[in-house]
PyMOL CGO cylinders between C-alpha atoms (Angstrom):
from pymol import cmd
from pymol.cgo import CYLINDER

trace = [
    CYLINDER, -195.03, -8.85, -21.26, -194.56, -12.42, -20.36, 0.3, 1, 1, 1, 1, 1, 1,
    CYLINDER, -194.56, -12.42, -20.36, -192.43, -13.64, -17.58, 0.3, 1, 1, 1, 1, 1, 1,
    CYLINDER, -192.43, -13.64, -17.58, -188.99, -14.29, -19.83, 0.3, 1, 1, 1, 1, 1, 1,
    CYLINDER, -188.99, -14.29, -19.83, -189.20, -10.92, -20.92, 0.3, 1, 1, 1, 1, 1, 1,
    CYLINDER, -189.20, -10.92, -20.92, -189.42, -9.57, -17.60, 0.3, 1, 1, 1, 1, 1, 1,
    CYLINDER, -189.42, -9.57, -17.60, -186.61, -11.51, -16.30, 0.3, 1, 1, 1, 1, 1, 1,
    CYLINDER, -186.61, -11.51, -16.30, -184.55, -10.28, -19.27, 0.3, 1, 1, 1, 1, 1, 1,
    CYLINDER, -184.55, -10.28, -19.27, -185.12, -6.88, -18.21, 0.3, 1, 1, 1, 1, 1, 1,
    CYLINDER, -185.12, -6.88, -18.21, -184.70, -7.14, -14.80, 0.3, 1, 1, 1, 1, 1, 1,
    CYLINDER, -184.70, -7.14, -14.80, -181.64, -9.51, -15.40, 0.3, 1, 1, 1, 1, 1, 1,
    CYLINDER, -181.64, -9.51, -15.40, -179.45, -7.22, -17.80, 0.3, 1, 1, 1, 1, 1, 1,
    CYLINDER, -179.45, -7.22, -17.80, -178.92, -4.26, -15.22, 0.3, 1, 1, 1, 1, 1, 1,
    CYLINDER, -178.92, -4.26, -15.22, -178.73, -7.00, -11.86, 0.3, 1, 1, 1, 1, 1, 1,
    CYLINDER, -178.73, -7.00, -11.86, -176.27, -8.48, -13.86, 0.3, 1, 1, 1, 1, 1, 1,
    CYLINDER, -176.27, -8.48, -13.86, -174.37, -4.82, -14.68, 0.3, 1, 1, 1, 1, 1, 1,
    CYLINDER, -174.37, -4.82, -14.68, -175.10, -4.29, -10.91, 0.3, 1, 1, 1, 1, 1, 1,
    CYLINDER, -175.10, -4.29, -10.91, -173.44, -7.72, -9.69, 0.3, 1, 1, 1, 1, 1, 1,
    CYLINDER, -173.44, -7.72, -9.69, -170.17, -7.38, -12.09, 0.3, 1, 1, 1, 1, 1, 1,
    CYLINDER, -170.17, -7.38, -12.09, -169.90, -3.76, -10.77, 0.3, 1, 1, 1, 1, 1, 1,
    CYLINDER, -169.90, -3.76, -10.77, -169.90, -4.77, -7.43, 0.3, 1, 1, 1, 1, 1, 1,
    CYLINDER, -169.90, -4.77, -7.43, -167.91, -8.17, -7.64, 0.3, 1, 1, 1, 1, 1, 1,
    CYLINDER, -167.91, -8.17, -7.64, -165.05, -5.49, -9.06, 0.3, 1, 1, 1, 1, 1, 1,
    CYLINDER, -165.05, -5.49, -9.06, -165.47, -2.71, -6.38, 0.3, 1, 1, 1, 1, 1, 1,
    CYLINDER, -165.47, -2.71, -6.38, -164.82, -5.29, -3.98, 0.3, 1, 1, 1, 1, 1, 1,
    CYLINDER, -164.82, -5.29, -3.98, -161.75, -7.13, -5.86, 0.3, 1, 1, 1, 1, 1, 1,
    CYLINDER, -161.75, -7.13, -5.86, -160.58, -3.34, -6.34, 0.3, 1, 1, 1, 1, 1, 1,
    CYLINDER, -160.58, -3.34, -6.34, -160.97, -2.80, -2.49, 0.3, 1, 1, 1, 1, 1, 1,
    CYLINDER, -160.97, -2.80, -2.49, -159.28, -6.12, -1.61, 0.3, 1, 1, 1, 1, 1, 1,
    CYLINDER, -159.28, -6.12, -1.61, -156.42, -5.37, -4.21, 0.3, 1, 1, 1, 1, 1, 1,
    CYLINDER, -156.42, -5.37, -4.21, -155.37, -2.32, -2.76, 0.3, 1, 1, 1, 1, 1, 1,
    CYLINDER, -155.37, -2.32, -2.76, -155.33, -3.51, 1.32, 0.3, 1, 1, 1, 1, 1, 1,
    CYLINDER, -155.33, -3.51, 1.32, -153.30, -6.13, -0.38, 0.3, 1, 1, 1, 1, 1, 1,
    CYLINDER, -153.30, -6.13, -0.38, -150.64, -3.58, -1.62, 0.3, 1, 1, 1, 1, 1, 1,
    CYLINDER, -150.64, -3.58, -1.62, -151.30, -1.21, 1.73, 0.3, 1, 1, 1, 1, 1, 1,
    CYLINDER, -151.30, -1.21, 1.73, -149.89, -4.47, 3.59, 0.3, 1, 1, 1, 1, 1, 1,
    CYLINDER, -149.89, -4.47, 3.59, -147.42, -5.54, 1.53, 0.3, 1, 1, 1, 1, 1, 1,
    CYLINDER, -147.42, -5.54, 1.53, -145.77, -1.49, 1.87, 0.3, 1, 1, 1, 1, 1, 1,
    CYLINDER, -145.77, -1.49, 1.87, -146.11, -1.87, 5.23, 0.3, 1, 1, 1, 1, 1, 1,
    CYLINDER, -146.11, -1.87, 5.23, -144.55, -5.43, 5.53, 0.3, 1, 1, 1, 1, 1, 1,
    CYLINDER, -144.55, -5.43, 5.53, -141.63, -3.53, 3.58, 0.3, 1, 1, 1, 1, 1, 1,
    CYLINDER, -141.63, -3.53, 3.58, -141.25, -0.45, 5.81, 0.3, 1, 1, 1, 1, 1, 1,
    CYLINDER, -141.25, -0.45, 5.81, -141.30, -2.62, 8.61, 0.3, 1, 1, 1, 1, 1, 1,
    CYLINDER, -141.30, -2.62, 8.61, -138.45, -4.90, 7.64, 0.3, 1, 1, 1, 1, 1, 1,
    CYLINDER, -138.45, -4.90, 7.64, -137.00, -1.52, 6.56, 0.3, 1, 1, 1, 1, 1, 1,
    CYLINDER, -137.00, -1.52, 6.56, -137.06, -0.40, 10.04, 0.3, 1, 1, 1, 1, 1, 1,
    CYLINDER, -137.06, -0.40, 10.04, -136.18, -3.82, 11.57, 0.3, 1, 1, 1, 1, 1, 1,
    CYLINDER, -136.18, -3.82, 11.57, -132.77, -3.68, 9.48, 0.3, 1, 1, 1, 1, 1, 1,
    CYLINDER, -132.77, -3.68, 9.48, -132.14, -0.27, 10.19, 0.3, 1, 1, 1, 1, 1, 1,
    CYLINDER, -132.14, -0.27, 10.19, -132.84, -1.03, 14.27, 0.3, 1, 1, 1, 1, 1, 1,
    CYLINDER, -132.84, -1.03, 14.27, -130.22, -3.80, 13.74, 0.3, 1, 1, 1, 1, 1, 1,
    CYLINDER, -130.22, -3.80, 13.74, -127.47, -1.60, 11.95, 0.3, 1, 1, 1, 1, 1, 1,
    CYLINDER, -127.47, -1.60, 11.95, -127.66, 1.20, 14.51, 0.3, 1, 1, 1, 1, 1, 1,
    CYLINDER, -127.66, 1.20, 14.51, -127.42, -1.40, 17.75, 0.3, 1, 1, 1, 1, 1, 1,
    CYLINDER, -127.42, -1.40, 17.75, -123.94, -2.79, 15.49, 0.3, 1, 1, 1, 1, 1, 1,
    CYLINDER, -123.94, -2.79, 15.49, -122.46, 0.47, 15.25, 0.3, 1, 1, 1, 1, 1, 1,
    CYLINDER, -122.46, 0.47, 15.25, -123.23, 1.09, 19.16, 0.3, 1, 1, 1, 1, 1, 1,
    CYLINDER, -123.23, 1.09, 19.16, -121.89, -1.97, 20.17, 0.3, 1, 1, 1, 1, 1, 1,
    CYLINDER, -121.89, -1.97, 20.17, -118.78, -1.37, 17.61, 0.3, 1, 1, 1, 1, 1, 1,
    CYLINDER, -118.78, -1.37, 17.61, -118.14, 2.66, 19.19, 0.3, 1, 1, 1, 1, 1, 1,
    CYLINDER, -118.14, 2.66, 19.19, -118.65, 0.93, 22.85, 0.3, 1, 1, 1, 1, 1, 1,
    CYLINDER, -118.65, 0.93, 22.85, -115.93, -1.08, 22.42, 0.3, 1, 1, 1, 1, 1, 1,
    CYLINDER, -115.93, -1.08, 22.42, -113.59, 2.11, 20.87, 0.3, 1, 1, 1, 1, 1, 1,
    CYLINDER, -113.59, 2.11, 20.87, -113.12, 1.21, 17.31, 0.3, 1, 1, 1, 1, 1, 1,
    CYLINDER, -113.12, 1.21, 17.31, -112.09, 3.69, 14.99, 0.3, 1, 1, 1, 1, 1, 1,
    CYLINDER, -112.09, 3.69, 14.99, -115.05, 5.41, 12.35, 0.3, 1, 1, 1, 1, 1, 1,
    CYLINDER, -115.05, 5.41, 12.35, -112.53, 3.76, 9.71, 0.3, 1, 1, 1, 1, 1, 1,
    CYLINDER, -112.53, 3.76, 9.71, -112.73, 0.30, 11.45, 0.3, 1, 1, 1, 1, 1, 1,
    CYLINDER, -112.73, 0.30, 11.45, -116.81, 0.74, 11.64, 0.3, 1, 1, 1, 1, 1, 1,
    CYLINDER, -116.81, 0.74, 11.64, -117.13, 1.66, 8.20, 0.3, 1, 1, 1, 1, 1, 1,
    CYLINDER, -117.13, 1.66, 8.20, -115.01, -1.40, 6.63, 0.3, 1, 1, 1, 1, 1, 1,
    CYLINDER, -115.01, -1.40, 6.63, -117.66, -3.85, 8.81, 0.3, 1, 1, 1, 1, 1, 1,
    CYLINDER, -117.66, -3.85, 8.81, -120.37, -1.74, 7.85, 0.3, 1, 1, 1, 1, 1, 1,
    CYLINDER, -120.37, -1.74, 7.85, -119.59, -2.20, 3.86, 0.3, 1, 1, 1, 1, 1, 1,
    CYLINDER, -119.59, -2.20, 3.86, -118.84, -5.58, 4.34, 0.3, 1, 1, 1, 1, 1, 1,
    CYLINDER, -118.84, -5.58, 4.34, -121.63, -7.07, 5.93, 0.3, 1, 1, 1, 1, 1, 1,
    CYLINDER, -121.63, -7.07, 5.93, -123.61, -5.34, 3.36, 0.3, 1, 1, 1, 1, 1, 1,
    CYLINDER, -123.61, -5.34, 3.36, -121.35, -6.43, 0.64, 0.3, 1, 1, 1, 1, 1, 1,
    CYLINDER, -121.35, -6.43, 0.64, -121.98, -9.88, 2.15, 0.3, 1, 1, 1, 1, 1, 1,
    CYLINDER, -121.98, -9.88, 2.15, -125.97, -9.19, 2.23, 0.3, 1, 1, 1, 1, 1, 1,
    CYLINDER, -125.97, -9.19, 2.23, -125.95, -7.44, -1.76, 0.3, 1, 1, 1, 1, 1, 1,
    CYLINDER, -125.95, -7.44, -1.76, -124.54, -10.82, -2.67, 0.3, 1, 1, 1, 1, 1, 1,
    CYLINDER, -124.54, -10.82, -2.67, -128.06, -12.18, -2.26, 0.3, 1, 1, 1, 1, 1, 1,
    CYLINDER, -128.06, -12.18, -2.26, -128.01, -15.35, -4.72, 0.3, 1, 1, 1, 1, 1, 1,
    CYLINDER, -128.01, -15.35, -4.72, -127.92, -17.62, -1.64, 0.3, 1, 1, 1, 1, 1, 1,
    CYLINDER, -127.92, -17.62, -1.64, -127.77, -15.95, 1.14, 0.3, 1, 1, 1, 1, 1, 1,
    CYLINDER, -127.77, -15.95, 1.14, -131.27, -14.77, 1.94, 0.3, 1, 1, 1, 1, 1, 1,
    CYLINDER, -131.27, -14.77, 1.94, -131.53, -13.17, 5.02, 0.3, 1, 1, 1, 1, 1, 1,
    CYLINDER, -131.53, -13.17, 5.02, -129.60, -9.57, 5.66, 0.3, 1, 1, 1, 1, 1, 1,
    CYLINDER, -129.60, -9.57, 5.66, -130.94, -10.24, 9.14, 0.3, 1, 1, 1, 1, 1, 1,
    CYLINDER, -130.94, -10.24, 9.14, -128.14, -13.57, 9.07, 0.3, 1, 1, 1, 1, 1, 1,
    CYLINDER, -128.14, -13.57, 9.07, -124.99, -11.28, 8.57, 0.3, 1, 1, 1, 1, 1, 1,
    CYLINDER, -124.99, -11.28, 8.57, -126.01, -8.59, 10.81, 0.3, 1, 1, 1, 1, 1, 1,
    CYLINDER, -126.01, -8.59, 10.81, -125.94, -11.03, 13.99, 0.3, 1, 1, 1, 1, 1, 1,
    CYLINDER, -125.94, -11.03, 13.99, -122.64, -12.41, 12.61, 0.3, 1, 1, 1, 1, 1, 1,
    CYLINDER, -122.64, -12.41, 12.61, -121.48, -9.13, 12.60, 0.3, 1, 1, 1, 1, 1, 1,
    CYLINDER, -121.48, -9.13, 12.60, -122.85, -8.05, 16.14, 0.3, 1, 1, 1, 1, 1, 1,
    CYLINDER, -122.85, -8.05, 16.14, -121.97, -11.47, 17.85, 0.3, 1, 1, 1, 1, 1, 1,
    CYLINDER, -121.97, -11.47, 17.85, -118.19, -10.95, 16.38, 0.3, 1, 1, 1, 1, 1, 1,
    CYLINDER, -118.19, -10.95, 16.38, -118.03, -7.29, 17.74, 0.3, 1, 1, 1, 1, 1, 1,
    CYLINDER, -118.03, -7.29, 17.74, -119.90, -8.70, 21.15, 0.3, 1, 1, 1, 1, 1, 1,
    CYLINDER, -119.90, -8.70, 21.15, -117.12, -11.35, 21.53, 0.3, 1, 1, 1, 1, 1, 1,
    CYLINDER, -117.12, -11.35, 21.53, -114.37, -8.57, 20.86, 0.3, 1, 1, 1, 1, 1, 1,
    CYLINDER, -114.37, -8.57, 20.86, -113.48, -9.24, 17.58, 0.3, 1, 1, 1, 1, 1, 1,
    CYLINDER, -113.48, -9.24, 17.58, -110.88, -7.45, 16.16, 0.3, 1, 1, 1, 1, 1, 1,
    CYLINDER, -110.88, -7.45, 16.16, -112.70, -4.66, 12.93, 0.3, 1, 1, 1, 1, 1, 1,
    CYLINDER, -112.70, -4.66, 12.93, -109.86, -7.04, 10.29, 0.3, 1, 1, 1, 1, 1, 1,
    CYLINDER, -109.86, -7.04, 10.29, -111.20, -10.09, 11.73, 0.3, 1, 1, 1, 1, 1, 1,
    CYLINDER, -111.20, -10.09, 11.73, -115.00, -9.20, 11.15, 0.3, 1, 1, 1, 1, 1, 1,
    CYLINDER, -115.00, -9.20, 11.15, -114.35, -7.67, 8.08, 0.3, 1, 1, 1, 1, 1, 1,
    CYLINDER, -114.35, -7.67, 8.08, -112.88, -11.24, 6.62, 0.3, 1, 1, 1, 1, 1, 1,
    CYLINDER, -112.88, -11.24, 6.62, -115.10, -13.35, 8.23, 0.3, 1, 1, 1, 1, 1, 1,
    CYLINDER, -115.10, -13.35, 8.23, -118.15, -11.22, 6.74, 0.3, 1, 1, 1, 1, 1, 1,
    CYLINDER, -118.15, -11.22, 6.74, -116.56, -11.67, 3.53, 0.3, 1, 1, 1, 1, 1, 1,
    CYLINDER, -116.56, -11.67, 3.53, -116.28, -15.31, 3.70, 0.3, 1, 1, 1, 1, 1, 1,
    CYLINDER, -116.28, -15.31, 3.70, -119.80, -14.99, 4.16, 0.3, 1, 1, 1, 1, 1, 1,
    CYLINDER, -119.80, -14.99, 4.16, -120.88, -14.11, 1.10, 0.3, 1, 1, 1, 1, 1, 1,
    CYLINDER, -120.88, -14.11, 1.10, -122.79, -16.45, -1.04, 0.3, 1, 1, 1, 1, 1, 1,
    CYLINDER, -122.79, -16.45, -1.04, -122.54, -18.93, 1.81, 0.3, 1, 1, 1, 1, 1, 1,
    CYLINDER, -122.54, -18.93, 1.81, -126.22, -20.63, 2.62, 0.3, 1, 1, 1, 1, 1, 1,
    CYLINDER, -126.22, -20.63, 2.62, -128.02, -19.36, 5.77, 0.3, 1, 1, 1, 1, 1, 1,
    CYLINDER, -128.02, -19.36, 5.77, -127.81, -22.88, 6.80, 0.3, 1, 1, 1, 1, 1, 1,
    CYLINDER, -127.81, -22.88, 6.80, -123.98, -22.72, 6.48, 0.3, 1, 1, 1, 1, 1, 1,
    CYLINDER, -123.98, -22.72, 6.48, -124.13, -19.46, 8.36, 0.3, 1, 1, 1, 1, 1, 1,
    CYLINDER, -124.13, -19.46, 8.36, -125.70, -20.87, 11.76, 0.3, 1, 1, 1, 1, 1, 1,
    CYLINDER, -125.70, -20.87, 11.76, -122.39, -23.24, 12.23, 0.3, 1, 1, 1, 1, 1, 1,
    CYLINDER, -122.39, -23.24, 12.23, -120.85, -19.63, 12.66, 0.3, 1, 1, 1, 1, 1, 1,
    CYLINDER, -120.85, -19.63, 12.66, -122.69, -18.85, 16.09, 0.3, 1, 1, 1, 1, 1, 1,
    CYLINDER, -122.69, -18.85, 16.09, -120.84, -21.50, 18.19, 0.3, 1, 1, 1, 1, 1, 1,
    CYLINDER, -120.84, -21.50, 18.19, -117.52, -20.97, 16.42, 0.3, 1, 1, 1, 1, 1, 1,
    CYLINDER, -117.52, -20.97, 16.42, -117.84, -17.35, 17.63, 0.3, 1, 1, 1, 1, 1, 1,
    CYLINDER, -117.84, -17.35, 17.63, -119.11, -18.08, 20.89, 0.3, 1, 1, 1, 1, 1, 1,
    CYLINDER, -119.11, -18.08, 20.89, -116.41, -20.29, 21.55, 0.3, 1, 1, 1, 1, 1, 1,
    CYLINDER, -116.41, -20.29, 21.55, -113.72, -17.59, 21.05, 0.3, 1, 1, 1, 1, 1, 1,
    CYLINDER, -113.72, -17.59, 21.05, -112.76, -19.20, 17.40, 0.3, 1, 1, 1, 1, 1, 1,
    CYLINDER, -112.76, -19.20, 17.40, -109.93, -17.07, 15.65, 0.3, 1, 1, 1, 1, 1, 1,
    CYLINDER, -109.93, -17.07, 15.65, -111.10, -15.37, 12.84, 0.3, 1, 1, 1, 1, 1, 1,
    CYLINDER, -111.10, -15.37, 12.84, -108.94, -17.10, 10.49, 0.3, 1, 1, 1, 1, 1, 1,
    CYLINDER, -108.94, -17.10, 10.49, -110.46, -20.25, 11.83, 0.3, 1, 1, 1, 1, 1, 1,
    CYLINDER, -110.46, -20.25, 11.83, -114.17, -19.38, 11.23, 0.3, 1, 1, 1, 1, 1, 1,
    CYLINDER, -114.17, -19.38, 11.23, -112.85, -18.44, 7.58, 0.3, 1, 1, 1, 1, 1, 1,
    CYLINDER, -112.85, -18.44, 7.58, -111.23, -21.98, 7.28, 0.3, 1, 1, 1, 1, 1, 1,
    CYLINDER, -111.23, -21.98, 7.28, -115.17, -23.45, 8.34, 0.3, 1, 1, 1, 1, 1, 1,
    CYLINDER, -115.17, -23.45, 8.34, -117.12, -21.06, 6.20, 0.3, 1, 1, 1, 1, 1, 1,
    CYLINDER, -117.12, -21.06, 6.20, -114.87, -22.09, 2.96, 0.3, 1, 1, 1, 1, 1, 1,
    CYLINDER, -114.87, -22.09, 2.96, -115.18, -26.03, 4.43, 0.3, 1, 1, 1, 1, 1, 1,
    CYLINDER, -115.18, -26.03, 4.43, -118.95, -25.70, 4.18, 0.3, 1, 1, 1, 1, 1, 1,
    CYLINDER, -118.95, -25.70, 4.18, -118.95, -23.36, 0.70, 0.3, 1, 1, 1, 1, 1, 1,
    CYLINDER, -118.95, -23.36, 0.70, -121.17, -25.53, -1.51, 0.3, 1, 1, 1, 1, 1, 1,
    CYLINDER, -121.17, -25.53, -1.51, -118.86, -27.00, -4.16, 0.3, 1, 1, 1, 1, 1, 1,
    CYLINDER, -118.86, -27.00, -4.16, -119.16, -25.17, -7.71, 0.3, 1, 1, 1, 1, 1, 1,
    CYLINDER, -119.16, -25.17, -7.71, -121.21, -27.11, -10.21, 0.3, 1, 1, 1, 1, 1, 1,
    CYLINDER, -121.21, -27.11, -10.21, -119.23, -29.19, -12.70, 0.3, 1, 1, 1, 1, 1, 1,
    CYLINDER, -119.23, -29.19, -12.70, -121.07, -29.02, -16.26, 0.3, 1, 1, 1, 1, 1, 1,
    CYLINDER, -121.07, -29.02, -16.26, -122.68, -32.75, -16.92, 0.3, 1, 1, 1, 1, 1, 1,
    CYLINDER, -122.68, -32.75, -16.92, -121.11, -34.49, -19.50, 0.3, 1, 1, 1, 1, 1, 1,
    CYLINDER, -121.11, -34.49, -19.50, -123.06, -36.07, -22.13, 0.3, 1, 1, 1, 1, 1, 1,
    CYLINDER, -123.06, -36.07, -22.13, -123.09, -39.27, -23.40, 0.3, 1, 1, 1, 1, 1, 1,
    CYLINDER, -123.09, -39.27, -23.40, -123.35, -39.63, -27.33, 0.3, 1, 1, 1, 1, 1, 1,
    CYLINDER, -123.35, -39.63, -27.33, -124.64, -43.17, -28.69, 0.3, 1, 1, 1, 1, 1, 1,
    CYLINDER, -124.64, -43.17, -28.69, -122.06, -45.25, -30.03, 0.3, 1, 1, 1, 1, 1, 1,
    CYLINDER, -122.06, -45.25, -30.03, -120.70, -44.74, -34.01, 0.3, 1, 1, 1, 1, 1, 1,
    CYLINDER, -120.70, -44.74, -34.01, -121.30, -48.48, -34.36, 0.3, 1, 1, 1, 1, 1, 1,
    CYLINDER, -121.30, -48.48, -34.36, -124.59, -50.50, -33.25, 0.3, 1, 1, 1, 1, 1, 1,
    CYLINDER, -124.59, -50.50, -33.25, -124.92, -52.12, -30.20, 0.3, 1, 1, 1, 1, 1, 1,
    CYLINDER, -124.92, -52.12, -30.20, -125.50, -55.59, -29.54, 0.3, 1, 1, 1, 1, 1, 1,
    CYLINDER, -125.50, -55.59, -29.54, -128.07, -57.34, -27.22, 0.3, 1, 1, 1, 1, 1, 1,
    CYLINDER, -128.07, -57.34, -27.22, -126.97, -60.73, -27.99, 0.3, 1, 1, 1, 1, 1, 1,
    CYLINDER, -126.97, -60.73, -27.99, -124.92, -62.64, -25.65, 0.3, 1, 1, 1, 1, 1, 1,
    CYLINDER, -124.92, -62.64, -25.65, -122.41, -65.28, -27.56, 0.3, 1, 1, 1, 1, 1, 1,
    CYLINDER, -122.41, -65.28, -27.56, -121.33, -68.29, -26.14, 0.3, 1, 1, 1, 1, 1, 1,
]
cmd.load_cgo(trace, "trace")
């Protein structure tokens, strides 16, 4: 047996030996990967539902009705479902517990949430001082529809001319 032949058969099963291993350890890495990202989920899962029970405290401490909690409840998810631009749940929950910290009235939270939806989270943090500076609710409405981004107008286009154009200039 000369040497090629001897690397050949020592080659065939270290290669079979490398390629298993190369996938036990992609296999191994693939599933920490999903392990985290579960837990990542579970965690913001339990991050939202931290925020939603401190709301409903702060909205029974200052004596509002179990009809008046529900309507803020439904709309601040309402306005988090909506989802196309507004990306962060975690946005209309503090709008929602700043407005009942500030002793907003449950109508005036419920609109304002609405006006919320598909507003940009950028949009949203004008909403902080507005509230903190004892704003109406009808005027934080009035802002949040000021800063709505305007609805896209289709482009028109431009057909050529019927007749040729000229590049001469006469004198």
């Amino acid at each position: 047996m000369d040497l090629t032949q001897a690397i050949w058969a020592l080659g065939i099963p270290g290669v079979a030996i490398v390629c298993w291993a190369v996938t036990h350890v992609i296999g191994d890495w693939l599933e920490a990967r999903k392990a985290e990202g579960e837990l990542a989920l579970q965690l913001e899962e339990a991050r939202r539902a931290e925020s939603e029970l401190a709301l409903k405290r702060e909205l029974v401490a200052r004596g509002m009705s179990a009809e008046e909690i529900v309507r803020v409840l439904q709309a601040g998810n309402a306005a988090a479902a909506h989802g196309s631009v507004l990306a962060d749940q975690s946005a209309t929950k503090e709008i929602s517990q700043l407005l009942a910290e500030n002793s907003y009235s449950g109508d005036d939270i419920v609109k304002v949430l609405q006006a919320c939806q598909g507003m940009p989270v950028a949009a949203l943090a004008a909403v902080r001082p507005l509230i903190e500076n004892g704003y109406s609710g009808d005027d934080i409405v009035k802002a949040l529809k000021a800063c709505q981004p305007p609805e896209r107008v289709p482009q028109r286009d431009y057909e050529p001319a019927p007749w040729p154009a000229t590049t001469e200039i006469k004198n």
